[in-house]
C-alpha positions in Angstrom: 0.0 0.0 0.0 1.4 3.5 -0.8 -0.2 7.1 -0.3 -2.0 8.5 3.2 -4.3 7.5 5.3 -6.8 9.9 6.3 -9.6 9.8 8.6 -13.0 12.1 10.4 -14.4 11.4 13.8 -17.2 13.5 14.7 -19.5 12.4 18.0 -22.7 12.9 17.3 -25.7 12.7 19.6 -28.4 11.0 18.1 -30.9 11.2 20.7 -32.9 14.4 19.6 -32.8 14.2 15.6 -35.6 15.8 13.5 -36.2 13.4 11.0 -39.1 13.6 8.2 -41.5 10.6 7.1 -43.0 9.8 3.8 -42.1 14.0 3.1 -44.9 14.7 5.4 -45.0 14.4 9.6 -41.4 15.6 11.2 -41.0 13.3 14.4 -38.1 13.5 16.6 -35.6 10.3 18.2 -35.0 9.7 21.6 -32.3 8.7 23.7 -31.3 5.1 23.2 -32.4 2.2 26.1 -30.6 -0.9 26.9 -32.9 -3.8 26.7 -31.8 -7.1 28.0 -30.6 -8.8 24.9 -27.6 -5.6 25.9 -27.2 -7.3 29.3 -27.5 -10.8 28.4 -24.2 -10.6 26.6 -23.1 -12.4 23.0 -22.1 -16.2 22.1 -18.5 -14.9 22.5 -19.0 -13.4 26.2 -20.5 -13.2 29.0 -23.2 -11.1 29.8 -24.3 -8.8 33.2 -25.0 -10.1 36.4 -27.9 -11.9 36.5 -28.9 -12.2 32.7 -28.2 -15.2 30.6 -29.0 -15.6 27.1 -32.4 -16.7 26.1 -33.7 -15.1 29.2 -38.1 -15.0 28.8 -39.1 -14.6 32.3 -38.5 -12.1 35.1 -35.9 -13.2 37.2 -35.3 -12.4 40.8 -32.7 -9.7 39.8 -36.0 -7.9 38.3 -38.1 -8.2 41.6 -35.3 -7.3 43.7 -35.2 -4.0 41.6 -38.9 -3.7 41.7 -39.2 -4.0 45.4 -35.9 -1.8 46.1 -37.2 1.2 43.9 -40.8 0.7 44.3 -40.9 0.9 40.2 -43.9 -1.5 39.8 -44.0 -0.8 35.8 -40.3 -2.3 35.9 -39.5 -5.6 33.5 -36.6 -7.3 32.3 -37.1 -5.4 29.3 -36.4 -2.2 31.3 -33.1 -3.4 32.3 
């Protein structure tokens, strides 16, 4: 390989976006949320505490949480 390398890097936040649909309604992102398949890890590592993959029921970890913050709304999809 010969010549340069060159490169950008901008950070951008993505959580408040005006995007238009179908060149009509303008509707806005929001910030992201971690959902459990982001704690249960991938088939090359482990995952959080308390998630495993595969996970379909709410686990103690979740009623713990529940109890300790007095969310009732709270699921395993919330964490």
């Amino acid at each position: 390989m010969t010549g340069k390398v060159n490169y950008r890097h901008v950070y951008q936040n993505f959580s408040e976006i005006e995007v238009e649909l179908s060149g009509k309604t303008k509707v806005r992102t929001c910030p992201a949320a971690l959902g459990p398949g982001f704690a249960a890890g991938t088939t090359d590592g482990p995952g959080m505490f308390g998630f495993q993959q595969g996970d379909t029921e709410v686990r103690t970890l979740v009623s713990f949480l529940k109890m300790f913050t007095g969310y009732s709304r709270l699921s395993l999809n919330d964490i």
